[in-house]
C-alpha positions as CSV (number, residue, x, y, z in Angstrom):
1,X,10.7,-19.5,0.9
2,X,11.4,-16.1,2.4
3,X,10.7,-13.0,0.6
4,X,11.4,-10.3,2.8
5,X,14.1,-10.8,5.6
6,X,15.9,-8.2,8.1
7,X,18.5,-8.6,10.3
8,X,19.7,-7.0,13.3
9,X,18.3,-3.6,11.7
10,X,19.0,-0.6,14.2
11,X,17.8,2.7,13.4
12,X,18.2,5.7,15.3
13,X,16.8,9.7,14.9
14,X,19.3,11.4,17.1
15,X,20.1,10.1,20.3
16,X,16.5,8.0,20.1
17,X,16.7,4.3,19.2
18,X,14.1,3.8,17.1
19,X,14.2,0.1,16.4
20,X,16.8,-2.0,18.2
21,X,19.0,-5.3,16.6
22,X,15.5,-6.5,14.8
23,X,15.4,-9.7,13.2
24,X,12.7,-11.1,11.0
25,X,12.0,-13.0,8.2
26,X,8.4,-13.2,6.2
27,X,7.5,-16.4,4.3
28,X,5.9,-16.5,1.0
29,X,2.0,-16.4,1.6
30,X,2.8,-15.2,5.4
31,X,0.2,-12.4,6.5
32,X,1.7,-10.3,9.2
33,X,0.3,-7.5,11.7
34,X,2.8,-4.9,13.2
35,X,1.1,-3.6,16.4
36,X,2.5,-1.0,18.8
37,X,2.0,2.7,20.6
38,X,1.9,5.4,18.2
39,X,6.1,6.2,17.8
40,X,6.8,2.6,18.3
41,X,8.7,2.4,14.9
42,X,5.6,0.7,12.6
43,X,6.4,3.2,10.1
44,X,10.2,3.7,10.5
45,X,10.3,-0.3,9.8
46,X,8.6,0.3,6.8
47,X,11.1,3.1,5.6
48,X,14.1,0.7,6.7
49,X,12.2,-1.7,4.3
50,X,11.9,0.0,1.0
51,X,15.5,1.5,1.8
52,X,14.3,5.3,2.6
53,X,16.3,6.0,5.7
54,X,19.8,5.4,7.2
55,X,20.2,2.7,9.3
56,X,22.4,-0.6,10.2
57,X,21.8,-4.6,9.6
58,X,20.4,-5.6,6.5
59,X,17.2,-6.1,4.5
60,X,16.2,-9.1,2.1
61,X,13.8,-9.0,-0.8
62,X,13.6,-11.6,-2.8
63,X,15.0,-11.5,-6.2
64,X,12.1,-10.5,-8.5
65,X,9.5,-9.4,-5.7
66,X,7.8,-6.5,-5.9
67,X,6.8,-4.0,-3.0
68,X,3.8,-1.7,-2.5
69,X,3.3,0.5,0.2
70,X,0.9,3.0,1.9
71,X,1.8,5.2,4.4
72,X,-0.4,7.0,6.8
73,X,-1.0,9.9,4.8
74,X,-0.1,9.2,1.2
75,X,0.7,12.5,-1.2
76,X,-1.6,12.1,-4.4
77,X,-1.6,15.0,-6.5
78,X,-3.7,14.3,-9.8
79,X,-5.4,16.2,-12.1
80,X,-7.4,12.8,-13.6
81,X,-10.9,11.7,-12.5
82,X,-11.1,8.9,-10.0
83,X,-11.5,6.1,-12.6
84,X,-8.7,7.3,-14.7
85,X,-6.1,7.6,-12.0
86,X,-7.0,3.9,-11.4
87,X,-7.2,2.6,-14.8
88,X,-3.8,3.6,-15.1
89,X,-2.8,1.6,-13.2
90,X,-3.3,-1.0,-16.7
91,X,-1.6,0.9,-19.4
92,X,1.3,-0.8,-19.9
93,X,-0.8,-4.2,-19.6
94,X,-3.7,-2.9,-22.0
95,X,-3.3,-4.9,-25.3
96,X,-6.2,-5.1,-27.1
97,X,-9.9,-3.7,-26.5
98,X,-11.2,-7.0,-25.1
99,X,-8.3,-6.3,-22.0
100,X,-10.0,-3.1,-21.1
101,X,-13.0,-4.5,-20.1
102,X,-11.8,-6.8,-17.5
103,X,-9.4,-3.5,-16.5
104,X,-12.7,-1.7,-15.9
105,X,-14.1,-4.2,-14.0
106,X,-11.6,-4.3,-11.4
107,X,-11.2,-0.8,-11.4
108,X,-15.1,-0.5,-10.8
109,X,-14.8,-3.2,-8.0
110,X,-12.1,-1.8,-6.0
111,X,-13.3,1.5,-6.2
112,X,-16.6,0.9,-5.0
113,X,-15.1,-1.7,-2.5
114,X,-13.7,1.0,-1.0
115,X,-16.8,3.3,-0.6
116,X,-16.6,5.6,-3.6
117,X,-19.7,5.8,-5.3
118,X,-20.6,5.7,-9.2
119,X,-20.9,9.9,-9.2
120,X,-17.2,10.0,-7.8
121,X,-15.8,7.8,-10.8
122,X,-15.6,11.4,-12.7
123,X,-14.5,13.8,-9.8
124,X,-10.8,15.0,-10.1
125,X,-8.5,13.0,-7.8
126,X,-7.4,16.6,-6.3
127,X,-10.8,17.5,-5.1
128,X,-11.1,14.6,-2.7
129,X,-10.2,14.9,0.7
130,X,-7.0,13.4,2.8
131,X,-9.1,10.1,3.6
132,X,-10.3,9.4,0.1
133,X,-7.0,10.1,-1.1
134,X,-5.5,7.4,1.0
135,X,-8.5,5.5,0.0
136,X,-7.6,6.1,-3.7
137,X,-3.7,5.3,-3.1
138,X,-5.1,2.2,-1.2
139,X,-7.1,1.0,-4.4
140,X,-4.4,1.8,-6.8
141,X,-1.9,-0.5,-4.5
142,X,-4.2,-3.3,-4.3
143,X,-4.4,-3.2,-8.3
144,X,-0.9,-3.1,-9.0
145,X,-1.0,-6.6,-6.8
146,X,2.7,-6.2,-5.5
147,X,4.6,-9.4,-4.4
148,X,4.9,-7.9,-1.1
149,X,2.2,-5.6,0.2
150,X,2.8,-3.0,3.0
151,X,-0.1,-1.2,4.3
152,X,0.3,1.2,7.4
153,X,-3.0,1.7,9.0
154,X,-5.2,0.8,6.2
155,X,-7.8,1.2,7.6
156,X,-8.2,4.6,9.3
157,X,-10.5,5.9,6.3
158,X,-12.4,2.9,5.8
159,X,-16.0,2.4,6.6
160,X,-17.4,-0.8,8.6
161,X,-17.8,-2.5,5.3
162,X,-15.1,-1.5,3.4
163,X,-12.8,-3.0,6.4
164,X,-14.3,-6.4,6.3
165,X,-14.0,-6.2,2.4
166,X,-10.3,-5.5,2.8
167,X,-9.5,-8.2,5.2
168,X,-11.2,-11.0,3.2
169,X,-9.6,-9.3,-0.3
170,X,-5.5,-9.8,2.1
């Protein structure tokens, strides 16, 4: 079944043609890597995707899907701790005490996954640097566990181990 199609998608800044009549279709359970130059479009696709720039052809979720992104440098403003930005994430899912406990675990796995350490948990998300906070975005997305799952260099702030986690987590 396909859950994310486009069709003869052009998009243009200006005079430059960004991306040209592209057609593709992803399959359910498909993995797939988008490789080109730096200004080859990786990131424009993805704005043709989730509908945040003008363009022609057409774009295909399907019905009920959901889609996470993160871009190269994701904007995270927050005054919670680490933990709490990520445990979030769980509110509306958080029905009873027993829930929270699994919540936490995952929390505590992703975050440490990703290279933060037990001392960060209580750190304000606003004192962290560019590359944690695309690290934190990164975590939150991988949470949230979206249908379809857009990630746009993932792994320019991740350490050796944090890169093989990631792969083996997709």
């Amino acid at each position: 079944m396909i859950v994310l199609g486009c069709d003869s998608i052009t998009l243009s800044f200006g005079s430059e043609v960004v991306l040209d009549n592209l057609t593709f279709s992803v399959n359910e359970g498909d993995r797939l890597g988008i490789v080109g130059a730096n200004g080859a479009g990786k990131t424009s696709l993805f704005r043709v995707i989730r509908d945040e720039v003008n363009y022609t052809g057409n774009v295909f979720i399907s019905s009920g899907s959901t889609v996470g992104i993160l871009y190269q440098n994701p904007i995270l403003e927050s005054e919670n701790t680490l933990f709490d930005e990520l445990i979030q994430v769980f509110h509306h899912k958080i029905e009873n005490d027993y829930d929270i406990y699994d919540y936490k675990y995952q929390v505590d796995t992703i975050l440490h996954k990703l290279g933060f350490s037990d001392e960060e948990f209580t750190k304000k998300v606003n004192s962290f640097s560019g590359g944690q906070k695309t690290r934190i975005a990164l975590g939150k997305l991988l949470l949230l566990q979206p249908d379809i799952l857009l990630l746009d260099e993932p792994t320019n702030h991740l350490d050796i181990e944090s890169v093989e986690w990631l792969e083996e987590f997709l």
